[in-house]
N, C-alpha and C positions, 0 to 999 in steps of 0.2 A: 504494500500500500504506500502511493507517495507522500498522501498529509490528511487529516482530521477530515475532511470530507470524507476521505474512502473507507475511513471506519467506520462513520457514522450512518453510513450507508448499508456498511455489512449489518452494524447492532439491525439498523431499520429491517432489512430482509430477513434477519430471524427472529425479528416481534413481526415483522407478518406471518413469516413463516408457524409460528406458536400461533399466531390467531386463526389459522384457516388449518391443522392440525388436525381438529376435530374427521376433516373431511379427505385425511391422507390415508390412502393404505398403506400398511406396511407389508415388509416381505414374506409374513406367514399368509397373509389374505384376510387376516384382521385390521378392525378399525382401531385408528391409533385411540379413540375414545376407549378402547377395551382396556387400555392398559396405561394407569398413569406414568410407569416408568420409561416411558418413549416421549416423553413431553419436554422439552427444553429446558434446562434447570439454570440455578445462577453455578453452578461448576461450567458448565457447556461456556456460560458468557464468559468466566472467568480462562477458560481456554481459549475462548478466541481473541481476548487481549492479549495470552501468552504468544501465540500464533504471531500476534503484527508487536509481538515487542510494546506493548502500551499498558501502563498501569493509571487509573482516577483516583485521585486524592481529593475529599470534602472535609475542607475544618470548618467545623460552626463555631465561630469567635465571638458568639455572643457578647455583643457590645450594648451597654447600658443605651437605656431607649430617652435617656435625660440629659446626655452629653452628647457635646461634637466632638469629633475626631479629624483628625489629617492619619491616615492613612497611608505609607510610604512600604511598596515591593521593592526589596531589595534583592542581590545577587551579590555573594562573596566567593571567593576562591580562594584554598588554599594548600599549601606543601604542609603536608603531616598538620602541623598545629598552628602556624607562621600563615598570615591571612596577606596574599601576594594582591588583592586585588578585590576594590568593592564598587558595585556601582546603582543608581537606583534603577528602575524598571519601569515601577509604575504609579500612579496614587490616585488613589479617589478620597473622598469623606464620608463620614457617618453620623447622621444621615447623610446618605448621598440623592442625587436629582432624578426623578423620574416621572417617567410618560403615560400615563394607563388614563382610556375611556374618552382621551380627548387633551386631554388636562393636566400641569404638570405638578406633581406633587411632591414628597419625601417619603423615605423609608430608613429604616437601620439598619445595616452591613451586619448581615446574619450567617454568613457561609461565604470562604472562598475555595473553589475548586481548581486543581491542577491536575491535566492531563499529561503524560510524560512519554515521548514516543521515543526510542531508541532508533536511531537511524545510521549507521554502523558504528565508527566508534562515538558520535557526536547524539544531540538528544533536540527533540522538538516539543516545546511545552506550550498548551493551546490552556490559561489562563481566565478565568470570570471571578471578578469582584463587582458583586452589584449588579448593576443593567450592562454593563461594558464591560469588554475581555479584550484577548491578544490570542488572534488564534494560531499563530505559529511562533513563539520565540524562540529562538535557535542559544542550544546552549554545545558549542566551539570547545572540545574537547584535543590541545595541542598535541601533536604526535609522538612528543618526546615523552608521554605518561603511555606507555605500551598494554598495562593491563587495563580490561573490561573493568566499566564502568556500571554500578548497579544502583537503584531510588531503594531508600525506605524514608518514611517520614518521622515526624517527630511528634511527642507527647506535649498535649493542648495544655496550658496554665485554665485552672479554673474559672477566668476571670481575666480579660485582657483593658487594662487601665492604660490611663496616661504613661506615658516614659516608657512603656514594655517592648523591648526588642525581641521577639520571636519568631525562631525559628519553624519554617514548616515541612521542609521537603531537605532531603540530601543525599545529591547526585556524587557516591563515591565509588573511588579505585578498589577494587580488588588486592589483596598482596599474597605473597608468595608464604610459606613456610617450611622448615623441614620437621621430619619428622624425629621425637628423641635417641631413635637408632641412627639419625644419620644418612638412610639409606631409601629416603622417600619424601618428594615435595608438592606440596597441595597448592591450591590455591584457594583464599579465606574472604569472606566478606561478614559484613555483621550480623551477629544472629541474631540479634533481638527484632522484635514484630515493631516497634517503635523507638525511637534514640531519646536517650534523655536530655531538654535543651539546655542543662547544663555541661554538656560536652564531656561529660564523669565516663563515657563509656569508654574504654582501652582502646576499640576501635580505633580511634582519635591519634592516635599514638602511634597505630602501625598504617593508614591508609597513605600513601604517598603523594595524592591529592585528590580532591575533595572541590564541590561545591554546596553552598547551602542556599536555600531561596529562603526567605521571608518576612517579616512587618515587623515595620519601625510604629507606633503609635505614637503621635503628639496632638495633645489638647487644640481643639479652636478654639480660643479668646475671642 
């Protein structure tokens, strides 16, 4: 698949495909109504993200509905723990501006969603905060970093205030290890389902570079 169209396209054809189900035969010359374990599961979808390289990340940042916010995506990179490079990306506010029925109105920044597309060694991330997104940011993975490159994200703070810098998504290296005989070397990535955003996790210490996305929160006066 070249970009977020062609995925969204495949998701569309197997939610059609599950909605007209009912009226497929399958290969015994049963109706697939006969048997619900012939019905498209969320395994199935989560295979065909594996399939185009794509994982969806949703944080709900639950932002008080009595403040404003400035908003700031950012992007860092860095060698082992030494942050080589920062820049911002994107911002909206909370409440931010919106369109519905005619009329423009507000709302509170409740979820932002990151789509993350592997595209060989480099990555495409198709972004929504609010009513507005970025549907291909390219994240430029230099050649001189040789190992594969894998996402997991990061554990939400209960409560995202003024002054909170958080982390959401982290695009990192692979490394190598050997084994304590000596005589066998693997390749290692983080094993936890989530990273802690205080960077406590070892990982941290052995990936040889690394990118992190995510929000800078400052007050609107």
């Amino acid at each position: 698949m070249k970009n977020i169209k062609d995925f969204l396209k495949v998701v569309l054809a197997i939610i059609l495909v599950n909605c007209f189900s009912m009226r497929v035969i399958g290969q015994t010359g049963a109706s697939l109504k006969d048997s619900l374990k012939n019905q498209i599961t969320q395994d199935d979808l989560i295979a065909v993200l594996q399939t185009l390289n794509m994982e969806i990340y949703k944080f709900n940042v639950n932002f008080s509905k009595n403040k404003k916010y400035n908003v700031i995506l950012y992007k860092q990179e860095y060698e082992y723990r030494n942050k080589i490079k920062e820049e911002n990306i994107w911002s909206t506010t909370s409440p931010f501006n919106t369109f519905e029925n005619g009329k423009v109105g507000y709302r509170t920044l409740e979820f932002i969603r990151i789509i993350t597309k592997g595209e060989n060694k480099d990555y495409s991330l198709n972004i929504r905060m609010g009513d507005f997104g970025i549907p291909g940011y390219p994240i430029k993975i230099d050649s001189i970093y040789k190992n594969p490159h894998f996402c997991k994200p990061f554990k939400l703070p209960i409560e995202c205030t003024d002054g909170s810098i958080i982390p959401l998504i982290l695009i990192g290296s692979s490394w190598e290890t050997t084994s304590r005989d000596g005589t066998m070397k693997a390749r290692r990535f983080c094993m936890e389902n989530e990273m802690e955003p205080d960077f406590s996790s070892k990982a941290f210490d052995e990936m040889p570079h690394y990118f992190i996305i995510g929000i800078r929160i400052e007050g609107d006066n």
